[in-house]
N, C-alpha and C positions, 0 to 999 in steps of 0.2 A: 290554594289557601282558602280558608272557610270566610267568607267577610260578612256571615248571618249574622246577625242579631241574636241576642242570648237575652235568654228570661229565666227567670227560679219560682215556680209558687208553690208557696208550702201549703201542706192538707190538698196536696194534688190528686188525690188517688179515684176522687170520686166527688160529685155534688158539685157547687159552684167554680170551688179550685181546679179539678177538672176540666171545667167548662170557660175559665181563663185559657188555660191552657192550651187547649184545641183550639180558640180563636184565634191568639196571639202565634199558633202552629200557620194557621191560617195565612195571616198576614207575612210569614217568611220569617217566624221569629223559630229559630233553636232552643226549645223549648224542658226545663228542667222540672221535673214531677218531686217536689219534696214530699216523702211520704216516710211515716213511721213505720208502717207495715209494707215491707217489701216488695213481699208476694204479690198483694193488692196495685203496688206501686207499680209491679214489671206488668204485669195484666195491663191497668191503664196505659201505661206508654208504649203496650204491645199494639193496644186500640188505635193508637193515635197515629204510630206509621202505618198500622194498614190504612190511615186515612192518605196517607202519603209526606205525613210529618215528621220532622228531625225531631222526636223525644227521647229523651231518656230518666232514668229515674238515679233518684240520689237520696239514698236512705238519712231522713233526718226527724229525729225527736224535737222536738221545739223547747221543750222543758227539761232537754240535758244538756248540761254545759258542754261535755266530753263528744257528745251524738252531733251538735253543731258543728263546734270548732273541727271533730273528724270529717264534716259533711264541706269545709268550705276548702281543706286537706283536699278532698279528693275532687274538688271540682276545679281545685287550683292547676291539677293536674291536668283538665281537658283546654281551661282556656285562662287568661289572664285578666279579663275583662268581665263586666254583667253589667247590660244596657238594662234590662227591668227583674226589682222585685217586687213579688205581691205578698205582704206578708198575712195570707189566705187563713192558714188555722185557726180553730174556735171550736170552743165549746161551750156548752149552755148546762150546768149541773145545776141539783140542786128544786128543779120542777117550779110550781109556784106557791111558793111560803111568804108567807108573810115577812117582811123586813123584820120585826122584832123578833122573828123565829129562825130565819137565817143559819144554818149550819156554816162553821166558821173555816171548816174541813174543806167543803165544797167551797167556798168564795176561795181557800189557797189555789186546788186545783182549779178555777176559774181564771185565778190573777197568772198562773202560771202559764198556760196555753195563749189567754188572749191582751195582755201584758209583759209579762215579761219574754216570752216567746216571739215577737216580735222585735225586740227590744236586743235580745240575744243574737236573733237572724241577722237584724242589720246592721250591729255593730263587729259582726264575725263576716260577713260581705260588703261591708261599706270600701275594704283595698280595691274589691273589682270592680265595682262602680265608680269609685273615684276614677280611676282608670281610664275607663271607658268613656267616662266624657258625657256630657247631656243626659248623665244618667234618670231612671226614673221610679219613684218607691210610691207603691202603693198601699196601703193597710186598710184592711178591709174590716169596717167599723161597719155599725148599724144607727137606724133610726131611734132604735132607744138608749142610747148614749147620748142621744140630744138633751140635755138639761134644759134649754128652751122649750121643744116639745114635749117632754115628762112635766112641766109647769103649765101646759095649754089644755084647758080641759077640756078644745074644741078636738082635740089630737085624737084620733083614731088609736095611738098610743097610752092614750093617759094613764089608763086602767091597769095597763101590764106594769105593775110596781116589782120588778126581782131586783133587790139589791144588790146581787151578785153580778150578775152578768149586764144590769144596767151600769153598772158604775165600773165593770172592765171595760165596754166600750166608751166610756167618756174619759178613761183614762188614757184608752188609746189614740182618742183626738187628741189631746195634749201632749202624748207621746208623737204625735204626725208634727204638728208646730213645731214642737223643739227639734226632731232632726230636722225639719225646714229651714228654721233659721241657723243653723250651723252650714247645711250643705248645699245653703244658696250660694256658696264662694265658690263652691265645685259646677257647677252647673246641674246642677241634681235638684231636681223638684220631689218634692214630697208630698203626696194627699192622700185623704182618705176616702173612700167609698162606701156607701149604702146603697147594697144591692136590694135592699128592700124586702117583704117578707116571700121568701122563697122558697117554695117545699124539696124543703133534702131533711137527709137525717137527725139534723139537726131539733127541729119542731116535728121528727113523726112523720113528715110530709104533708104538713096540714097548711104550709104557703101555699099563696093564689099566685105566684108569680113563677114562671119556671126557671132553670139555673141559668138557658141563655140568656133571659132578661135579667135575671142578678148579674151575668157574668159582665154585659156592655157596659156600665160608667167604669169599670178596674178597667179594662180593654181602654177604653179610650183615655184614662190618666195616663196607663202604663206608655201613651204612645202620643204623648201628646208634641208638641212643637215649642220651638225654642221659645214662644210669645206666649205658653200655655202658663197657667196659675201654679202655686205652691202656696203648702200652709193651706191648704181648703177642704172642707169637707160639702162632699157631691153627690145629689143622686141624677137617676136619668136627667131629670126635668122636662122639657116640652122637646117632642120630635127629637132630633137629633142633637140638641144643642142641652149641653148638662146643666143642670139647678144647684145652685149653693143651698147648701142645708143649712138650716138653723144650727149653730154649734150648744 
């Protein structure tokens, strides 16, 4: 009988997602690669047992209803239970325009991927979690989704005004509360994560931080203990010990 731990993180196939991934493989977790592109998907989770890790990959669109609900179908199949989601995917469309310029195009497929895609994930996986018990969700938000910090003009941030994609992650902290305060009755904690600025495809690779250093505050929500937080949003903080972000 398998008694691993199970984990899902979508936009697995490469970059930070990835890089959950292989830690949380690390730790003994059974580890599921949600990837849009397959191909890419089997490649990564090829990577990950030659590491000598339990992956596998599970074809999932974040922004299709039919591509989820088929993706939570077939995972229903392998086990009954999911002790961690990370719900990883993101994207950043749209470059830097001015807010009064803003293409309205680009914020759909922004709200798509990094709102409602989420949103979708974990209400099509919330059976398995509930399940499983001390479940654990994690969404992987940013520093510019701080409303507090986009108002500090001391902010390293300040500057970066995209409407787009600043205001999908603020919606997704609000998005992390509210399923916190519903599936604190389940024992399922919910936070959010700022990996911080981390070069993957995402920026070009123009982060100063690498993905294993984005990867470690999702790693440690996704694993935290029964006395751990919900409802929070997190980055590293000092040493070992993780810092509440400004919401």
């Amino acid at each position: 009988m398998n008694t691993r731990k199970t984990a899902l993180v979508t936009g697995a196939n490469k970059g930070i997602g990835r890089e959950i991934a292989r830690q949380l493989g690390h730790k003994g977790y059974s580890v599921w690669l949600g990837c849009r592109d397959l191909e890419r998907g089997e490649q990564a989770a090829a990577d990950l047992r030659n590491e000598g890790l339990d992956a596998h990959v599970l074809a999932l669109d974040v922004t299709n209803d039919a591509s989820v609900q088929a993706a939570a179908v077939t995972y229903g199949k392998a086990s009954d239970t999911l002790d961690v989601l990370v719900n990883n995917a993101g994207v950043a469309t749209g470059g830097y325009t001015a807010p009064t310029e803003a293409s309205l195009d680009d914020m759909h497929a922004l709200y798509e991927v990094n709102v409602f895609g989420p949103v979708r994930v974990t209400q099509s996986f919330v059976p398995f979690l509930r399940k499983a018990g001390q479940a654990r969700i994690v969404m992987m938000s940013s520093s510019l989704g701080s409303i507090a910090e986009q108002l500090d003009m001391t902010s390293g941030t300040y500057g970066v005004n995209l409407l787009g994609y600043n205001s999908s992650k603020s919606a997704l902290n609000m998005i992390t509360v509210s399923f916190a305060k519903e599936l604190a009755a389940h024992g399922i904690k919910v936070n959010a994560a700022n990996p911080g600025y981390v070069a993957t495809d995402l920026n070009e690779n123009q982060g100063y931080r690498t993905v294993e250093q984005g990867a470690a505050i999702a790693v440690h929500l996704a694993t935290l203990g029964p006395m751990g937080p919900t409802a929070g949003f997190f980055n590293d903080g000092a040493e070992a010990a993780p810092g509440r972000h400004a919401w």
